[in-house]
N, CA, C and O of each residue as an XYZ file, in Angstrom:
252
protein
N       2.102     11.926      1.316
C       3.349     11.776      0.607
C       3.224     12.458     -0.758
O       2.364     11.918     -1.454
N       3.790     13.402     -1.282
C       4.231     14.172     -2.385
C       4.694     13.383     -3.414
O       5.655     12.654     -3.168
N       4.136     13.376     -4.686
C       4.517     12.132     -5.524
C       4.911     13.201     -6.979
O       4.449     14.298     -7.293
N       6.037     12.258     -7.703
C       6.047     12.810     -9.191
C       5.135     12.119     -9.891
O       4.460     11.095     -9.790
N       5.458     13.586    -11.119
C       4.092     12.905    -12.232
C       4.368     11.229    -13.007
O       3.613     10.724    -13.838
N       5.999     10.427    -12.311
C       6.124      9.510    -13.343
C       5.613      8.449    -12.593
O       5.200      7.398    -13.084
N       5.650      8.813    -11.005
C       4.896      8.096    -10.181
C       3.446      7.476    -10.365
O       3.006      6.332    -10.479
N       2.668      9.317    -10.331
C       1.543      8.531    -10.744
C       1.396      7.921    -11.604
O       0.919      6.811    -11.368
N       1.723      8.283    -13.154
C       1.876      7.712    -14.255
C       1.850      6.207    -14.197
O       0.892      5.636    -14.719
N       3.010      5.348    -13.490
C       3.287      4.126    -13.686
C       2.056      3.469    -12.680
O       1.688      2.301    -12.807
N       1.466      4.437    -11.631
C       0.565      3.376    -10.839
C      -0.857      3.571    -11.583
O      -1.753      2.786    -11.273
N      -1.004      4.134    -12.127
C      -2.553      5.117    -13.250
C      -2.482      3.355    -13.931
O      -3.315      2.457    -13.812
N      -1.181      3.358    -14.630
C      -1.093      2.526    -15.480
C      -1.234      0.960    -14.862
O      -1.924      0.001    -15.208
N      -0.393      1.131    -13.939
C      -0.492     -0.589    -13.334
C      -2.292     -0.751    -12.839
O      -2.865     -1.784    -13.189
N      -3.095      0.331    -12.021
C      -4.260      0.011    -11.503
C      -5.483     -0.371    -12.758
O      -6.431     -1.132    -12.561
N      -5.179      0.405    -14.159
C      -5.557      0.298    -15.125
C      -5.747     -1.286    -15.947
O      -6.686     -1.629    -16.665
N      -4.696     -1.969    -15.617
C      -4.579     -3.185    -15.808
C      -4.713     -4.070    -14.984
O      -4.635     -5.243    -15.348
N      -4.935     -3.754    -13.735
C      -5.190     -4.525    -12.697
C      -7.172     -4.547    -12.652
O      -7.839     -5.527    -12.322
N      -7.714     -3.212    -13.074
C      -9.118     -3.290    -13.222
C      -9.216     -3.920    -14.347
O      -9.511     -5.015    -13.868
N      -9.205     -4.069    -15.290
C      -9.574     -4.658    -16.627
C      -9.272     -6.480    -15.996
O     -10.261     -7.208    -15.919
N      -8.203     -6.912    -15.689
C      -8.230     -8.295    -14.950
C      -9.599     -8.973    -14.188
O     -10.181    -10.037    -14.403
N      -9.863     -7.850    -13.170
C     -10.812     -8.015    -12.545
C     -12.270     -7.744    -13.210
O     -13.206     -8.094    -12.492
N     -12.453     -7.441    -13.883
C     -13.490     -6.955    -14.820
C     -13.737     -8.283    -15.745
O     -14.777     -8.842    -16.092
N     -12.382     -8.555    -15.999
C     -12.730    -10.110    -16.786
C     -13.220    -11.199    -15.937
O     -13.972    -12.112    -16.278
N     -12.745    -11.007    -14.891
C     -12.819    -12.522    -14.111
C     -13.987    -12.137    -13.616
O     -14.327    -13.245    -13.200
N     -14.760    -11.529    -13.367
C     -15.973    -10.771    -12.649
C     -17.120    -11.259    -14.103
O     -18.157    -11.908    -13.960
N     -16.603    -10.765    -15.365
C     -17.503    -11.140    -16.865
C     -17.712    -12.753    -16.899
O     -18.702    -13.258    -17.428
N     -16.446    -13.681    -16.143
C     -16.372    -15.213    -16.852
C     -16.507    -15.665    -15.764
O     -15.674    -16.529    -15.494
N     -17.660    -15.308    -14.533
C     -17.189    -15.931    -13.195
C     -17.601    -17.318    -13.350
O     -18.595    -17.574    -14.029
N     -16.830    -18.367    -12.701
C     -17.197    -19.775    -12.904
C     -16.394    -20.613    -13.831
O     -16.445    -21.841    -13.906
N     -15.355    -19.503    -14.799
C     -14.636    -20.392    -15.318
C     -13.031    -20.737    -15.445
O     -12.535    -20.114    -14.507
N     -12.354    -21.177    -15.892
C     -11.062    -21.122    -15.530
C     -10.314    -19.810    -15.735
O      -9.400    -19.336    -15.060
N     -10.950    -19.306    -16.891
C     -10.403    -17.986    -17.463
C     -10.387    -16.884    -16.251
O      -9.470    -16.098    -16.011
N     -11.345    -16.988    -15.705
C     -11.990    -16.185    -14.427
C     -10.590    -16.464    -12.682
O     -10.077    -15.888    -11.723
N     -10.659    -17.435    -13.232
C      -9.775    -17.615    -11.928
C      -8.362    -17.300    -11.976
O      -7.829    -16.822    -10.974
N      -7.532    -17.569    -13.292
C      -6.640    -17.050    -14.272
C      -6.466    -15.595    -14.171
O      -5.413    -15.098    -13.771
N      -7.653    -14.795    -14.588
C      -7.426    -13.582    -14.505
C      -7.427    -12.863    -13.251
O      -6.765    -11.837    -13.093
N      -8.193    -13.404    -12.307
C      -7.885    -13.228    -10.273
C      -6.311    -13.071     -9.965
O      -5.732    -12.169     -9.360
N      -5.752    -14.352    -10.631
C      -4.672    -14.471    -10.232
C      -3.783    -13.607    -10.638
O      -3.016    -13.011     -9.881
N      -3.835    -13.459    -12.092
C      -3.074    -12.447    -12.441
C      -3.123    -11.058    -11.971
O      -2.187    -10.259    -11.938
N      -4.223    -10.894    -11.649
C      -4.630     -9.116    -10.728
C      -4.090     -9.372     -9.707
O      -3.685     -8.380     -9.102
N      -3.828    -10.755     -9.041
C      -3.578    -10.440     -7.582
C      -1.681     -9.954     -7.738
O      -1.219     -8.868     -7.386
N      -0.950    -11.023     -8.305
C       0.498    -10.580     -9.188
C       0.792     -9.077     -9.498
O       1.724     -8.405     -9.056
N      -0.162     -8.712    -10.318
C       0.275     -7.377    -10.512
C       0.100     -6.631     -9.303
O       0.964     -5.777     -9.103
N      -0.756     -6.738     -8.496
C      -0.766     -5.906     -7.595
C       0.396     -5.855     -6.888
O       0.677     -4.856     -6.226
N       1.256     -7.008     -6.958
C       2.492     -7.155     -6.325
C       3.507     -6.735     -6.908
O       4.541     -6.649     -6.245
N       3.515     -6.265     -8.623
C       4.497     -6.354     -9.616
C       4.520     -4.513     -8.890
O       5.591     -4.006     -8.554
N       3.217     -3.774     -8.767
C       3.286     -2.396     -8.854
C       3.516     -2.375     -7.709
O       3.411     -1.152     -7.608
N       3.811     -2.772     -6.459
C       4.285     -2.484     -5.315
C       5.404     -2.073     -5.629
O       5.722     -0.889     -5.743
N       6.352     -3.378     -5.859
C       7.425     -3.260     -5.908
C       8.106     -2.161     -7.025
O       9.143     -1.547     -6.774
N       7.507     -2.048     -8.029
C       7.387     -0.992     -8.976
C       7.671      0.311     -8.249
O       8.552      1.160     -8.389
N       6.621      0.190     -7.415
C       6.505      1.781     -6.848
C       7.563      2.198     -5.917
O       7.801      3.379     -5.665
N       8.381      0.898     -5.259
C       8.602      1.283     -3.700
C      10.347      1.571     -4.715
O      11.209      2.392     -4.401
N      10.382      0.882     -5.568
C      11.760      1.130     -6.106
C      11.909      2.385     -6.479
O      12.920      3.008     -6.156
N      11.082      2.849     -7.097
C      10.936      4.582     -8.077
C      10.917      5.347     -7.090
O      11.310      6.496     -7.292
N      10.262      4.811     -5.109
C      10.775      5.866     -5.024
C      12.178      5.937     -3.539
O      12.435      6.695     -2.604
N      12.668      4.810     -4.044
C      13.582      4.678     -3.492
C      14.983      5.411     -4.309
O      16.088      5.505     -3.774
N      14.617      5.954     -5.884
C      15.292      5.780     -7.160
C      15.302      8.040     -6.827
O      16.321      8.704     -6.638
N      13.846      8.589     -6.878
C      12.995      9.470     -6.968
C      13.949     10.396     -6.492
O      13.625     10.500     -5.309
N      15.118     11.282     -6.707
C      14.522     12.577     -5.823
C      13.573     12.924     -5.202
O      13.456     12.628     -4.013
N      12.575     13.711     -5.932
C      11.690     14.201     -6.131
C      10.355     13.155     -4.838
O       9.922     13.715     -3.832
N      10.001     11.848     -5.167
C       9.406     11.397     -4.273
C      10.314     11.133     -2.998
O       9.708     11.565     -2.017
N      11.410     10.644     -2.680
C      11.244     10.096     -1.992
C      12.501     11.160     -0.424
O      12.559     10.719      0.724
């Protein structure tokens, strides 16, 4: 699939914040903070789905 550059852009950005989540909860394993931040990576992963599937429902260009 042929993607625009705002495409990648917004998923660069969402995976960017989705590693740093996991990076924390991986640093604090064992504590609440840790499980907190799981959760929240698992969310975003859902926030940039939907993110994505809209842009390129939106896209010329992608879609």
């Amino acid at each position: 699939m042929k993607t625009c550059h705002q495409f990648d852009t917004v998923r660069a950005e969402y995976e960017r914040e989705i590693s740093f989540m996991l990076a924390h909860s991986k640093r604090h394993e064992g504590r609440p903070a840790a499980k907190s931040s799981a959760k929240q990576a698992a969310s975003t992963k859902q926030r940039m789905a939907r993110a994505l599937n809209s842009h390129v429902g939106r896209c010329p260009e992608c879609g």
